[in-house]
C-alpha positions in Angstrom: -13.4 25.3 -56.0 -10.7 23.4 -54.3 -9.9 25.5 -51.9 -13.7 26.0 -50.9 -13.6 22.0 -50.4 -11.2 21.9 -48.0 -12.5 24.2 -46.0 -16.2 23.3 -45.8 -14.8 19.6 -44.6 -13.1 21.6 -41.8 -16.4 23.5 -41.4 -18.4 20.5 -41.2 -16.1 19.0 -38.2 -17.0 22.5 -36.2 -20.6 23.5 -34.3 -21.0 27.3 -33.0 -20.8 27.2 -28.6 -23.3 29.2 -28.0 -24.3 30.0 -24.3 -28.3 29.8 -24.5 -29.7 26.1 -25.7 -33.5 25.4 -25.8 -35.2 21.8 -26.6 -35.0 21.5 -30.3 -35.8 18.8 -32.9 -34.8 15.4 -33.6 -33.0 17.5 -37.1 -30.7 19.6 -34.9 -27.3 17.3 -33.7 -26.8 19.0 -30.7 -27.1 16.6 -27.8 -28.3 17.8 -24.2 -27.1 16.0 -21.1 -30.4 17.3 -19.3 -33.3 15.3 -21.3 -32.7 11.7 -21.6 -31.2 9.2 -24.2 -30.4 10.0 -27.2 -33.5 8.9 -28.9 -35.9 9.8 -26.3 -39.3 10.5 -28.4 -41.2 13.9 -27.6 -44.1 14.6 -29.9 -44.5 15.6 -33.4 -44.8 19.1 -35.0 -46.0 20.3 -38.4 -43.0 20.6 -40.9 -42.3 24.1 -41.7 -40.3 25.6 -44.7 -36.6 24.8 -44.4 -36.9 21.7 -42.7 -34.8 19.0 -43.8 -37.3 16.6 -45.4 -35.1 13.7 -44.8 -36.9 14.0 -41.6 -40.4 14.0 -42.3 -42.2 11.0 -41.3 -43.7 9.2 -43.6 -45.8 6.9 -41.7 -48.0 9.5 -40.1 -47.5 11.1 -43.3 -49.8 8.1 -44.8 -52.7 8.2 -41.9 -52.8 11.9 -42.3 -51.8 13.0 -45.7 -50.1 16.3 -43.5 -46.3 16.4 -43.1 -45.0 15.8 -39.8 -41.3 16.2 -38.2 -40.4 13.9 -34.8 -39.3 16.2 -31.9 -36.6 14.6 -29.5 -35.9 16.1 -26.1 -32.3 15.6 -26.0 -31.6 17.4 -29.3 -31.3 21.2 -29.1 -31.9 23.6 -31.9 -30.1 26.7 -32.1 -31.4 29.8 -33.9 -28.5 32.7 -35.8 -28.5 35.3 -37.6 -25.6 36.2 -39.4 -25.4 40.2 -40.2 -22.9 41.3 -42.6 -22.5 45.2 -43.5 -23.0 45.3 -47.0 -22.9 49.1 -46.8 -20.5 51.1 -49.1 -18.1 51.3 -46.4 -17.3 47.5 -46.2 -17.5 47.2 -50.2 -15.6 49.7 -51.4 -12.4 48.2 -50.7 -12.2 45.0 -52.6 -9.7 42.8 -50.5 -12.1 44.0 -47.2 -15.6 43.0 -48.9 -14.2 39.6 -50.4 -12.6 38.9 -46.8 -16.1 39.3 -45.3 -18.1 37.8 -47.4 -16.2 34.4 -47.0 -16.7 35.4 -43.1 -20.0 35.2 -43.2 -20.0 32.5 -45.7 -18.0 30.2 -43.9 -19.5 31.1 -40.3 -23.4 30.5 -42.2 -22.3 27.2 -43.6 -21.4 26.0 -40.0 -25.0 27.1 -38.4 -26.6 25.2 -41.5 -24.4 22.2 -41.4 -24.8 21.9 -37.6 -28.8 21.2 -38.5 -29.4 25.0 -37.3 -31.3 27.6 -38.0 -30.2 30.2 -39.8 -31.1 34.2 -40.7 -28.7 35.7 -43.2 -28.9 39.5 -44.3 -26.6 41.5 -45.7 -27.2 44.8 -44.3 -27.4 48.1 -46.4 -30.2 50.3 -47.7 -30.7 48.3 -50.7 -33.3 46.0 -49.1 -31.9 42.8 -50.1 -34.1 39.8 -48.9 -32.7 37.6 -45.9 -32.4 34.2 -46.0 -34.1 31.7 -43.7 -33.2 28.0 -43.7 -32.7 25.5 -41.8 -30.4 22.2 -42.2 -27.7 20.7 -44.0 -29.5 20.2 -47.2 -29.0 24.5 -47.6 -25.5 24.5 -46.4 -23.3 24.3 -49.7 -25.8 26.1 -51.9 -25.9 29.4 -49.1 -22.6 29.4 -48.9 -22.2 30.2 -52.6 -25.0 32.3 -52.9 -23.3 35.0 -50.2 -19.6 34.5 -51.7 -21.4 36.0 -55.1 -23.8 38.6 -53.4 -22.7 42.0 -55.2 -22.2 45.4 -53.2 -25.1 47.7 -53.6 -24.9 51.5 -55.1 -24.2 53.3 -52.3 -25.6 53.2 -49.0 -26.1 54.6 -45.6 -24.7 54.0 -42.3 -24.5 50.3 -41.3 -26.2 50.4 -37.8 -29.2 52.4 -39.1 -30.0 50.0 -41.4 -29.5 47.1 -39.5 -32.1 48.5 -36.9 -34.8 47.5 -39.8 -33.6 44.1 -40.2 -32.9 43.1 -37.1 -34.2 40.0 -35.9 -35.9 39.6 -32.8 -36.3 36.0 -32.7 -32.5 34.6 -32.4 -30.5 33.0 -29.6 -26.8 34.4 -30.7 -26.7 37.3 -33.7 -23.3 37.2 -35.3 -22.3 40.5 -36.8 -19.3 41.3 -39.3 -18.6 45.2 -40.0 -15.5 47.4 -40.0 -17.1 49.2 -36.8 -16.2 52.7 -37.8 -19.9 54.3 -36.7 -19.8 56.4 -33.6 -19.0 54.6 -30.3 -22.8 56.3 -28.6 -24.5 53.4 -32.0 -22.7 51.0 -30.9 -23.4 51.0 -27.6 -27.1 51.3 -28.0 -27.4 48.5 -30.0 -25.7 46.2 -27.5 -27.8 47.3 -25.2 -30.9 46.6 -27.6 -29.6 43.0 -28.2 -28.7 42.3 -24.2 -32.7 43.5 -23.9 -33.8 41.0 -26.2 -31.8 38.1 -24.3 -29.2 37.9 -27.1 -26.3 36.5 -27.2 -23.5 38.7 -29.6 -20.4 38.2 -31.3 -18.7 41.1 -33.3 -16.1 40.3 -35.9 -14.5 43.8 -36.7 -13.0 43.8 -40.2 -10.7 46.3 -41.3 -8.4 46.7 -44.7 -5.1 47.0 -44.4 -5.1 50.1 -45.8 -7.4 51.8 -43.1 -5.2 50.6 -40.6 -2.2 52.1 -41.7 -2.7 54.1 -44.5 0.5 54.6 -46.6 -0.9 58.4 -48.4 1.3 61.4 -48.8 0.7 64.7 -50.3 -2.6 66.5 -51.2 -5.5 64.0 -51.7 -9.1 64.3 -52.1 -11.1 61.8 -49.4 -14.5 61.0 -50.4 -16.9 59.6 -47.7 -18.1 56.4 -49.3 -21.7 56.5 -47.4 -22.8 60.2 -48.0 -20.7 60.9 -51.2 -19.2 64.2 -49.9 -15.2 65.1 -50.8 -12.8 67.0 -48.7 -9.2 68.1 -49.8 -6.2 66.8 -47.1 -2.9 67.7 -47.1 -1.4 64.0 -45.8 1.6 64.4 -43.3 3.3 61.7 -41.1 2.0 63.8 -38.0 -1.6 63.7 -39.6 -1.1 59.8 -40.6 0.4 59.1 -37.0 -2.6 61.0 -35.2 -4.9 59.1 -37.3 -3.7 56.3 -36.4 -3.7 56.6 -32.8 -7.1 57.6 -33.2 -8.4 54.1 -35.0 -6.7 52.3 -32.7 -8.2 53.9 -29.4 -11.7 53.3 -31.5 -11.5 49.8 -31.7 -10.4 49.2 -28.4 -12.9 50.9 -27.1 -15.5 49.4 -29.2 -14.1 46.0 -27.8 -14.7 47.3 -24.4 -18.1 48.6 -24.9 -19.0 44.9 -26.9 -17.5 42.8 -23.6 -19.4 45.3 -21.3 -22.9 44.3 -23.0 -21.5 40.4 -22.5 -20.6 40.1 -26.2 -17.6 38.6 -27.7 -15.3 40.6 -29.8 -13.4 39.4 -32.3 -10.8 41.3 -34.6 -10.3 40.0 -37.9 -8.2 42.7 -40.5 -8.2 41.3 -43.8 -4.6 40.6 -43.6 -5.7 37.6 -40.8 -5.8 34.3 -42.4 -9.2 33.6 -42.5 -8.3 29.6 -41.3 -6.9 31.4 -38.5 -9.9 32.9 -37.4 -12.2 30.4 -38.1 -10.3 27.6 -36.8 -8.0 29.1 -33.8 -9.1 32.2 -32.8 -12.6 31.5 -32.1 -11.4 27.8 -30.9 -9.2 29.9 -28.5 -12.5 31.3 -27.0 -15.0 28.6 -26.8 -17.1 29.6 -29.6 -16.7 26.5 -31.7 -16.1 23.6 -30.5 
């Protein structure tokens, strides 16, 4: 619990960069230089689930008996989604599924804590309900809920399901996944989110032992989405090939995500997650 203190106080120092703003509410804390002062009053809108309801007002509250949130024009609002592959590729290896999970954990808790709105799913064919909130009031309690979210039985490809839970309605859609489908997926679901006016990042986590795999001798591999078993005879030439392989994959996956304007960032399990969190993405102007 410790540990999950100290880094939510570094969380709460950080806000997610994105490119795209919008006018937004006097609950986000994002402050435009286009719209005025700082407490330049807009209108009012109709409080909506997941509001912070430290910011209803009260007083129109008591001439209308309705609930009513103030709108500010020089606060923004940002809208994420968060998509983690919860698909028997990502779980099966524990180290890789806890490393992800505190990914998108950590990365959820800044949207909420930045007054944002937020769209969490964890992504495989179990049909696990997203979550939709909005503020800092949600921001401790989601990011305990997704460090305890179980792996389904197994699953099927990540990409196919995330077509079905993909949300059309964001400004930036984080995604976290080990980005083994084929290159031809990939691709068309960059250019699905680029048509949709979205901004992308891609956090690509691998285990350790998929990036260099320390077998030898006969072994069975089982395919951990479709179940099926093949018998391989492991060989430094065959571990050395497969290698080379991976690492041209994810490189080009890189390229393909920078083509579509994405960001791309890799993040093997054996990367301090602080790291990533707090100098990688620094590094690239996503937080700030």
């Amino acid at each position: 619990m410790n540990s999950h203190q100290a880094i939510l106080g570094k969380l709460q120092k950080r806000k997610i960069a994105a490119k795209t703003r919008k006018r937004g509410y006097h609950s986000g804390s994002r402050k435009s230089h286009k719209f005025g002062s700082s407490m330049e009053f807009s209108d009012f809108r109709a409080y909506q689930p997941g509001d912070d309801i430290r910011q209803i007002d009260w007083n129109v509250y008591g001439r209308t008996q309705k609930h009513y949130i103030k709108r500010f024009l020089d606060e923004q609002e940002l809208s994420i989604a968060v998509y983690l592959d919860a698909t028997s590729s990502m779980t099966k290896i524990q180290q890789k599924w806890e490393y992800a999970k505190a990914l998108a954990s950590a990365l959820s808790f800044m949207v909420l804590s930045s007054e944002d709105r937020l769209f969490f799913s964890a992504v495989s064919s179990a049909g696990v309900q997203p979550i939709k909130r909005k503020g800092s009031v949600y921001s401790r309690r989601t990011f305990m809920e997704i460090q305890k979210i179980e792996p389904a039985a197994q699953s099927t490809n990540f990409l196919g399901c995330l077509k079905e839970t993909l949300s059309k309605h964001q400004q930036l859609a984080v995604i976290i996944a080990d980005g083994f489908e084929p290159l031809q997926d990939w691709e068309s679901l960059f250019r699905k989110l680029k048509g949709l006016k979205q901004e992308f990042w891609l956090f690509q986590v691998q285990a350790d032992e998929e990036l260099t795999p320390a077998y030898s001798g006969d072994i069975k591999l089982i395919d951990s989405e479709i179940g099926t078993a093949v018998n391989v005879s492991m060989s430094p030439s065959i571990l050395a090939e497969y290698e080379k392989r991976l690492k041209e994959h994810n490189e080009q996956l890189e390229i393909l995500c920078k083509r579509y304007g994405g960001q791309y960032i890799f993040a093997p399990e054996t990367r301090d997650l602080q790291s990533v969190l707090f100098r990688d993405l620094y590094a690239k102007g996503l937080v700030r």
